[in-house]
C-alpha positions as CSV (number, residue, x, y, z in Angstrom):
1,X,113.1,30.6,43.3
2,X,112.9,29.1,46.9
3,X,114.2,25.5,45.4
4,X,117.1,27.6,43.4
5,X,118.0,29.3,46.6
6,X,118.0,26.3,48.6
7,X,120.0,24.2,45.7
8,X,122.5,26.9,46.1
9,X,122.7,26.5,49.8
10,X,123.2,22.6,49.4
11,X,125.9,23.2,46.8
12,X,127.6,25.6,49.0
13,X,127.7,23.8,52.0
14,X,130.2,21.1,51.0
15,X,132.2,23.8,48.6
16,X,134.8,25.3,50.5
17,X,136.7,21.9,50.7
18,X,135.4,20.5,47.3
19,X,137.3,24.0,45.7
20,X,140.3,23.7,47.7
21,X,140.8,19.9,46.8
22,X,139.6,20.8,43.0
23,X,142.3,23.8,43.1
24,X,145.7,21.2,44.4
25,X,144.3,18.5,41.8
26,X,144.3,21.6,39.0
27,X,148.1,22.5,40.3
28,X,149.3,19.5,40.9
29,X,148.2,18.4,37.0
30,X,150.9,21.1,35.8
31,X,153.6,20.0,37.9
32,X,153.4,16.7,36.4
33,X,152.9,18.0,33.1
34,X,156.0,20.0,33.5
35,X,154.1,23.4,33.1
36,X,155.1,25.0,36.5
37,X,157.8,23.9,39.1
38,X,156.6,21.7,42.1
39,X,158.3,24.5,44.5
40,X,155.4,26.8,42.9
41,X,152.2,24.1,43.8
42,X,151.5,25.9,46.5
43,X,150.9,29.5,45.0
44,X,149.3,27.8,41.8
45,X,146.9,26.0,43.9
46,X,145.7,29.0,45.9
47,X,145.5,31.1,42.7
48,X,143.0,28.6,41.1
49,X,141.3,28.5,44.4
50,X,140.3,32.2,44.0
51,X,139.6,31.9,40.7
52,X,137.3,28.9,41.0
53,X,135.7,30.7,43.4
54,X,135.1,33.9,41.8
55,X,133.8,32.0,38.5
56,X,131.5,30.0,41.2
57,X,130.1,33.5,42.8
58,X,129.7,34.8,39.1
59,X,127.5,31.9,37.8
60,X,125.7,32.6,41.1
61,X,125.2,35.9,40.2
62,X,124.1,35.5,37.1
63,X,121.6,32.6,37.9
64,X,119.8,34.6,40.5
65,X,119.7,37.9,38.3
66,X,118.2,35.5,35.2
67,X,115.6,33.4,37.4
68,X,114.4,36.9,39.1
69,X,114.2,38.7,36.1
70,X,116.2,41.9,36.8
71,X,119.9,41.3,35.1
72,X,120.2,44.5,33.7
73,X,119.6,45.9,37.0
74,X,122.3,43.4,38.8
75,X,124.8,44.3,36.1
76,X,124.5,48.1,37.1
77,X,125.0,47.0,41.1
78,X,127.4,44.9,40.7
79,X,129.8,46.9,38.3
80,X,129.2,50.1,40.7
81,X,130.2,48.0,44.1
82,X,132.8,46.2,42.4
83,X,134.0,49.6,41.1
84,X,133.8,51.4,44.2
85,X,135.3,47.7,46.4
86,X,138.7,47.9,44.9
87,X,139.5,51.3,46.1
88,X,137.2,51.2,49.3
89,X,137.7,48.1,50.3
90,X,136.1,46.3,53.2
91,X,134.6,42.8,54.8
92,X,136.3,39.6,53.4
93,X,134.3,36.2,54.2
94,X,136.3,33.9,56.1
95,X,135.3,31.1,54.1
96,X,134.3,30.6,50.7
97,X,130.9,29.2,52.1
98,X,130.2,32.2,54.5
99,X,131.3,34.7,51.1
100,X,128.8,32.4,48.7
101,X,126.2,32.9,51.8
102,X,126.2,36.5,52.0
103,X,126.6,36.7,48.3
104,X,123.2,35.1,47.8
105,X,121.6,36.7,50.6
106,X,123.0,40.1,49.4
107,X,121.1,39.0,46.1
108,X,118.4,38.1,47.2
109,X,117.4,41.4,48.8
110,X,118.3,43.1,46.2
111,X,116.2,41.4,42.9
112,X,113.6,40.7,45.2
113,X,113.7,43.6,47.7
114,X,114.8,46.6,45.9
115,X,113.9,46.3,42.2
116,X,110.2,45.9,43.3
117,X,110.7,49.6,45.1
118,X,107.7,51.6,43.8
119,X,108.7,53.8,41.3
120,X,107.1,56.7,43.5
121,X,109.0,55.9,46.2
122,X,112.3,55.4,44.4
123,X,113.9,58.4,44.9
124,X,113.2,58.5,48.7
125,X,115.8,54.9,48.6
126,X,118.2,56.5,46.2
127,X,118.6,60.1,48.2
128,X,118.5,58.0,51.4
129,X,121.4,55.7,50.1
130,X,123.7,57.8,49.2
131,X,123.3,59.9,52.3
132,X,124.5,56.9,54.2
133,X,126.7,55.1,51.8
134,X,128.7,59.1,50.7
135,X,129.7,59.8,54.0
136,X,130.6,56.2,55.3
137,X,133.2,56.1,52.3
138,X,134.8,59.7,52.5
139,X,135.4,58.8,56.5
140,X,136.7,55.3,56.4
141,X,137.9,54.6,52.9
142,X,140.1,53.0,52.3
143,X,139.6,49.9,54.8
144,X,142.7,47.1,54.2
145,X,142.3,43.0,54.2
146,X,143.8,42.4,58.1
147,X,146.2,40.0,56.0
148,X,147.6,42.0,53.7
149,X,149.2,45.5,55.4
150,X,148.8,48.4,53.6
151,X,151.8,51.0,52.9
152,X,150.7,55.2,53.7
153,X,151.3,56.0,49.9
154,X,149.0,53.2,48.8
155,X,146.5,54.2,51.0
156,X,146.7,58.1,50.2
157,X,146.4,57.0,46.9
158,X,143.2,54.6,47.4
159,X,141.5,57.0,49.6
160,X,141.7,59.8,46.4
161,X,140.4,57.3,44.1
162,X,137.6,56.6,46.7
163,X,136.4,59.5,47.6
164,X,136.7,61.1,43.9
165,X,134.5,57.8,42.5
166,X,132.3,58.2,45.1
167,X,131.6,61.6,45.1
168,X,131.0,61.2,40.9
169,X,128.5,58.2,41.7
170,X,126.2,60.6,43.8
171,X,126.1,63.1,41.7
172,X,125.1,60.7,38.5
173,X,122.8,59.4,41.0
174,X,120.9,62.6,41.5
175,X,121.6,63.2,37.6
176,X,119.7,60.3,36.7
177,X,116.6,61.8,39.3
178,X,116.8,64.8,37.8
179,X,116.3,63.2,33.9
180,X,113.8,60.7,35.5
181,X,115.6,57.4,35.3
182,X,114.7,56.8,38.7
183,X,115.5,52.9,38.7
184,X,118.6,53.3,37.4
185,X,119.4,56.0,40.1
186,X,118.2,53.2,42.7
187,X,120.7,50.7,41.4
188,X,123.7,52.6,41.3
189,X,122.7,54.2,44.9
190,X,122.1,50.1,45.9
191,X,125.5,49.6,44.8
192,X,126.9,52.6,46.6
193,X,125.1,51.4,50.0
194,X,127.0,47.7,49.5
195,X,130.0,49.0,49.4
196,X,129.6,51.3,52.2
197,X,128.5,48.8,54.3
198,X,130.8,46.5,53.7
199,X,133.6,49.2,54.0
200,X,132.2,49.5,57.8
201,X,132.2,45.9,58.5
202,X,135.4,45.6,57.4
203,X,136.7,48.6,59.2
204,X,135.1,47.8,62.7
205,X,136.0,44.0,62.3
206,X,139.5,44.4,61.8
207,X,139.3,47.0,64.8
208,X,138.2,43.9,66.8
209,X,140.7,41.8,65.4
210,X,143.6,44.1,65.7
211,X,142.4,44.4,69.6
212,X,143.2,41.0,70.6
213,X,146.5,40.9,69.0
C-alpha cells in the first residue's frame, strides 16, 4: 500500500499542469471540429478541467478503498460528506495537487485509521463525532467558495438544508448504535466529522482572506 500511495504522489505531482493542458487540447479538438464556438474555448476547457479532475480523485478513491479492503465502508463516507458538502460547504484546494494530496491523506486515515476502530470502542468515535461535527455545522453552515459570492436567499436556504441533513445524520447515527450496526454508525459519523471540518477550514480561511482585502 506504501508503493500505491507513493505512485499516487508521483502521479500527482506533475498533474495540475498535465490536466490543464489535457483539458485546452480536449476544447480546442471541438472548436476545430466545429462542435462549440472558439469564443466558448475558454469555458469548455475549464469545464473539462474539473471534470478530469473529479474522474482523477474518483479512480483515486476507489483504488485506495479496493487495495485497503474497506469499499463498502468508503462508499458510506463518501456519499454522507459529499451529501452534507454541497449544502455545508467548506475548504477548496488551491490546486488540483494540494486537493489530490489531502484527498489521499484524508483516505488514508480513514481505511487505515478508522475502519480498524475496535468494535468496543466504536461507539465512543461515533458519539464523539457527531458531538463535534453537529454543532460545527448548525453554527457555521453554510460556508461559500471566496470566488463565488453568495446571495442571503441562497444562503437561508443552504443553511435549512444543512442543518435539517445534519441533524437526520445524527440521529441515524445513534439509530444504527441503538440496533448495533456500530461500524456503520462510525462511517456515517466519519463522514459527518469531514464535512465539519472542512466547513471550519473553509470558514476561518476565507476570514483570513477576506482580511487582507
Amino acid at each position: 500500500m506504501k508503493k500505491f500511495a507513493t505512485c499516487v504522489m508521483i502521479f500527482a505531482g506533475n498533474d495540475s499542469e498535465m490536466i490543464s493542458k489535457l483539458a485546452k487540447s480536449i476544447a480546442h479538438f471541438f472548436v476545430v471540429q466545429n462542435i462549440t464556438e472558439e469564443s466558448k474555448e475558454v469555458i469548455y476547457a475549464y469545464g473539462m478541467e474539473l471534470l478530469i479532475s473529479d474522474v482523477l480523485n474518483t479512480i483515486i478513491v476507489l483504488l485506495i478503498a479496493l487495495f485497503s479492503h474497506t469499499l463498502p465502508a468508503v462508499v458510506v463516507f463518501i456519499a454522507v460528506f459529499m451529501g452534507l458538502r454541497q449544502f455545508v460547504g467548506g475548504f477548496h484546494a488551491n490546486s488540483h495537487l494540494s486537493c489530490m494530496f489531502t484527498l489521499v491523506m484524508v483516505m488514508m486515515v480513514f481505511s487505515y485509521g478508522i475502519c480498524n476502530v475496535s468494535g468496543h470502542i466504536t461507539p465512543i468515535f461515533s458519539i464523539s463525532f457527531i458531538m463535534i461535527a453537529l454543532p460545527i455545522i448548525l453554527c457555521i453552515a453554510p460556508v461559500p467558495h471566496p470566488n463565488k459570492p453568495m446571495s442571503e436567499e441562497k444562503s437561508v436556504k443552504l443553511r435549512k438544508r444543512s442543518c435539517i441533513l445534519a441533524v437526520t445524520l445524527s440521529v441515524v447515527t445513534i439509530a444504527l448504535l441503538v440496533f448495533q450496526y456500530q461500524k456503520l454508525s462510525l462511517y456515517v459519523s466519519s463522514g459527518m466529522l469531514l464535512s465539519a471540518i472542512m466547513a471550519l477550514l473553509g470558514h476561518f480561511l476565507n476570514r483570513g482572506d477576506n482580511s487582507k482585502r
